[in-house]
PADOBA-557653 format. One record per residue (C-alpha): residue in three letters; x, y negated, z negated. Coordinates in steps of 0.02 Angstrom, whole numbers, plus 50000, padded with zeros to 5 digits. Layout:
AlaXYZ/...
# end
This chain:
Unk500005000050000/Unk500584982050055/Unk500444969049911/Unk501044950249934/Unk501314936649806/Unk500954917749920/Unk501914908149754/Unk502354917449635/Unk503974904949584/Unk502884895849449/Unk502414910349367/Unk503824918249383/Unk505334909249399/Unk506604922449341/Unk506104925249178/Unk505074938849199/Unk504944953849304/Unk503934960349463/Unk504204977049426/Unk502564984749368/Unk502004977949537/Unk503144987349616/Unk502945001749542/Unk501105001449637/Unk501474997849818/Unk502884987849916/Unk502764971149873/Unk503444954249957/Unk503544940049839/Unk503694920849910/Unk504124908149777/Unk503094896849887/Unk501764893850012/Unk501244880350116/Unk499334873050039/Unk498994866350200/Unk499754878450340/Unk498524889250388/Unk499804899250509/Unk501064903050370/Unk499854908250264/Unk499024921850379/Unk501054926750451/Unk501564930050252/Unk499824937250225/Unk500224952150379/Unk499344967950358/Unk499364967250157/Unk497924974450098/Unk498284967249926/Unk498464945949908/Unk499154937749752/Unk499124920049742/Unk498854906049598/Unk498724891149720/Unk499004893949911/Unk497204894949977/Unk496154908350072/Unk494974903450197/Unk493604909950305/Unk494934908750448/Unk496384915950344/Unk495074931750292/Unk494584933950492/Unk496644933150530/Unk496894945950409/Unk495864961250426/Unk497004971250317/Unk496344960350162/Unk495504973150047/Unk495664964749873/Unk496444947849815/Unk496974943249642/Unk497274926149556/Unk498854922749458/Unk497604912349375/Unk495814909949289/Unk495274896849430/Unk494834904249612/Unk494114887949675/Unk495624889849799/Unk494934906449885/Unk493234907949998/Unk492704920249863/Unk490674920749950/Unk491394924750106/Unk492424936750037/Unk490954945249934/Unk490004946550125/Unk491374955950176/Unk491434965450015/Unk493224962249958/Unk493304958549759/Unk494064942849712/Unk494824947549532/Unk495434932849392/Unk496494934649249/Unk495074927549125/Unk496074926548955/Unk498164922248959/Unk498344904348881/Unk497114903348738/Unk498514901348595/Unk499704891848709/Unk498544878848789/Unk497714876548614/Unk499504873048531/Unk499884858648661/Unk498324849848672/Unk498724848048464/Unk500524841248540/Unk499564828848635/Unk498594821448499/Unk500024823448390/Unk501234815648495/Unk500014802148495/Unk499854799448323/Unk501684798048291/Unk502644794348463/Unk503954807248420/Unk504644807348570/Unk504894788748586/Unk505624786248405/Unk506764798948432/Unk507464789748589/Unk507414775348505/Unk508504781948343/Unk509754789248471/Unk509844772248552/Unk510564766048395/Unk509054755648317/Unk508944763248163/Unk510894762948121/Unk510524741448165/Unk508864740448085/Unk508774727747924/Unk507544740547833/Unk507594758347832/Unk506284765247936/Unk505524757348082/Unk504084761948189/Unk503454753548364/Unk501784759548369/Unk500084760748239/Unk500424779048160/Unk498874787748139/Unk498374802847999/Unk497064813048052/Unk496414820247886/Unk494364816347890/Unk494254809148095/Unk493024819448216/Unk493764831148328/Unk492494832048474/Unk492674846648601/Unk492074845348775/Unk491674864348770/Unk492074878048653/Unk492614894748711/Unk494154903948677/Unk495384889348693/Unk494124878248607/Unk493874888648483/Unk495654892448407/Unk495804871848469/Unk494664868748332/Unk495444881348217/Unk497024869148213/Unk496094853248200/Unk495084860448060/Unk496854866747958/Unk497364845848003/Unk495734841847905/Unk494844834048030/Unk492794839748064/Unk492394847248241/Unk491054844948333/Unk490574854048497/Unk489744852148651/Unk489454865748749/Unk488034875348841/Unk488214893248754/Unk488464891948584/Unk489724904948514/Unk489734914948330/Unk491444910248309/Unk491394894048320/Unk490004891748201/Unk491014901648064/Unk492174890548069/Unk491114876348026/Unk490964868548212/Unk489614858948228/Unk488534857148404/Unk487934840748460/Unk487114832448611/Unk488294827948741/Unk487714808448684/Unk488304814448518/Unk489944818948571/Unk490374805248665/Unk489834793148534/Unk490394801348365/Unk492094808148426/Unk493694800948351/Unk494584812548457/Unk493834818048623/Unk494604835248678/Unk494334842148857/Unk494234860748849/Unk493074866548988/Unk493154874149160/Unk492704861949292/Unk490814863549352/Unk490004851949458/Unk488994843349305/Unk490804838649206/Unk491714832549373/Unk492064814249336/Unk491064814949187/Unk492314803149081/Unk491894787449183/Unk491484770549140/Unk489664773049082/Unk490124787548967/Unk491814778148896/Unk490544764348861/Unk489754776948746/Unk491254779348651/Unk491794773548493/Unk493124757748495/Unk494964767948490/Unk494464786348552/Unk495734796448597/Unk495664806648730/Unk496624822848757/Unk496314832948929/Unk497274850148971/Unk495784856749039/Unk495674852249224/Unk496014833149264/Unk494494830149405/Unk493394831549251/Unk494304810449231/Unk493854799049336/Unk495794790649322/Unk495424772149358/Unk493824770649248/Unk495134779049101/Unk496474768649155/Unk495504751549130/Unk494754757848981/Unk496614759548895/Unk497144743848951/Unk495854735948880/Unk495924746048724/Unk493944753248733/Unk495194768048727/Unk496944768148614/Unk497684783148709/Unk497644796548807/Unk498664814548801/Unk498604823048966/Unk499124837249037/Unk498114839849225/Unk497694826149346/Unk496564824749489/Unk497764829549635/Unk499124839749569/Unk500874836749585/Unk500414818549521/Unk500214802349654/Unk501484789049646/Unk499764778249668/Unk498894787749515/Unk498184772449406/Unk498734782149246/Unk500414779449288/Unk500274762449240/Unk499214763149116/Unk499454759248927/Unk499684771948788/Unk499514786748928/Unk500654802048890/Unk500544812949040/Unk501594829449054/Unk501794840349215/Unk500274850949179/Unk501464864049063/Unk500054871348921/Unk499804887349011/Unk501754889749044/Unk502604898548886/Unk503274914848946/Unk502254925348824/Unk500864914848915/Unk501184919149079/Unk501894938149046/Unk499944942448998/Unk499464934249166/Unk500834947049228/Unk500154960549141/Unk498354958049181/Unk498764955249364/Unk499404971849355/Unk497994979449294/Unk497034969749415/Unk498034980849556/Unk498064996849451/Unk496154996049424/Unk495824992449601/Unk496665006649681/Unk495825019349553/Unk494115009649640/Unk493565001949494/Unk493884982149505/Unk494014972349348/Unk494024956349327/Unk492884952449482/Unk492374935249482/Unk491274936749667/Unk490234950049658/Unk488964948949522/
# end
């Protein structure tokens, strides 16, 4: 059996090891693939019956190129990237890897707002630049530093990531509160507390993105819902970054309706040189790195795997297309 990896560089940039994959067929691995090519991406594509991919996209006209396709599977949770209806009509499973970064994109969005709070990173540069050893008192600090003990942790959704999110907030002694459309056990043992989305926006000290992107939360932190915010939210997105709509956030921090923003995802991914966040104040953006510990990405490995394994004994897991 032919299985090939479009990029598999990100997830695996030599830190970990292809060779449970193959151990299951013969495999080609390309660090990279063009997004936009179609060409390259049916040549690499070939006569695999097996596709791997986390970002290069599969389209209608790749599938009809590529009659060998039998089964593709996501280095990823997202498949927005792959013509998964078409594929169900011509009955080839499009499998996910559902759970991989609960504990490791829970731990940074808690960076975020902590990094926030204190501005670790820019006191640290600014100790190494020498303006402590000149300073006329003996500790310094260049921005408001902010305890969280008794503030309002508000989650935009509340599954597994939210969950153990609010775990961490809760141990920082702040009260969470939750909106999301299925309400789960877990969260309510721990004390979360579900609200209108009105409620969220409006009550939140902290405003947390932790939700897949649907079409009801695209762009849904925009000017009219910002408005609805208390004075000084902060906002923390690791989530996906089109749920932002970046110039509505942007004016809000620079006119301080918001005090700062963590982020870890934009809209259009590597970031624009034109992207208004850039310039915005009080905007920490990082290269959209929660999901990429390796312990992180060796359970994507290892569920990809079973992905493979599971299809070739003709029972599919992890199907996200044919339901």
């Amino acid at each position: 059996m032919k299985i090939v990896v479009l990029d598999g560089y990100v997830e695996n940039p030599g830190d970990l090891s292809w060779e449970g994959l193959e151990a299951l067929g013969e495999v080609r691995v390309y660090d990279r693939t063009s997004l936009t090519d179609e060409e390259e991406i049916i040549e690499r594509i070939g006569d695999a019956e097996v596709v791997i991919t986390n970002k290069t996209p599969v389209s209608k006209h790749v599938f009809d190129s590529c009659p060998g396709i039998k089964m593709i599977t996501m280095l990823a949770t997202g498949y927005n990237v792959i013509d998964y209806v078409y594929a169900k009509e011509k009955g080839i499973p499009v499998c996910n890897v559902p759970v991989y970064g609960t504990y490791s994109v829970s731990q940074f969005a808690i960076a975020l707002l902590l990094e926030v709070c204190h501005h670790i990173g820019h006191h640290n540069e600014a100790v190494h630049e020498g303006r402590w050893e000149t300073n006329p008192d003996w500790c310094f600090w260049d921005y408001p530093l902010i305890e969280l003990q008794g503030k309002t942790y508000g989650l935009l959704g509340c599954g597994n990531i939210g969950i153990h999110t609010a775990e961490i907030a809760k141990a920082l002694g702040m009260k969470v509160i939750t909106y999301d459309k299925v309400e789960r056990r877990e969260a309510r043992d721990l004390g979360v507390e579900y609200v209108t989305l009105d409620e969220l926006f409006g009550r939140s000290d902290v405003l947390g993105l932790q939700m897949p992107l649907f079409p009801f939360n695209t762009g849904i932190i925009n000017k009219e819902n910002i408005a609805k915010m208390k004075d000084g939210v902060i906002i923390i997105n690791n989530s996906r970054g089109q749920m932002i709509v970046e110039q509505d956030l942007a004016d809000a921090l620079n006119s301080g309706k918001v005090a700062a923003a963590g982020l870890d995802v934009v809209s259009t991914e590597p970031i624009k040189g034109d992207n208004p966040l850039l310039k915005a104040k009080n905007c920490i953006i990082t290269p959209h790195i929660s999901w990429a510990p390796p312990e992180s990405r060796q359970r994507i490995m290892d569920t990809t795997i079973e992905n493979v394994k599971a299809y070739i004994a003709g029972s599919p897991i992890n199907v996200v297309n044919m339901g």
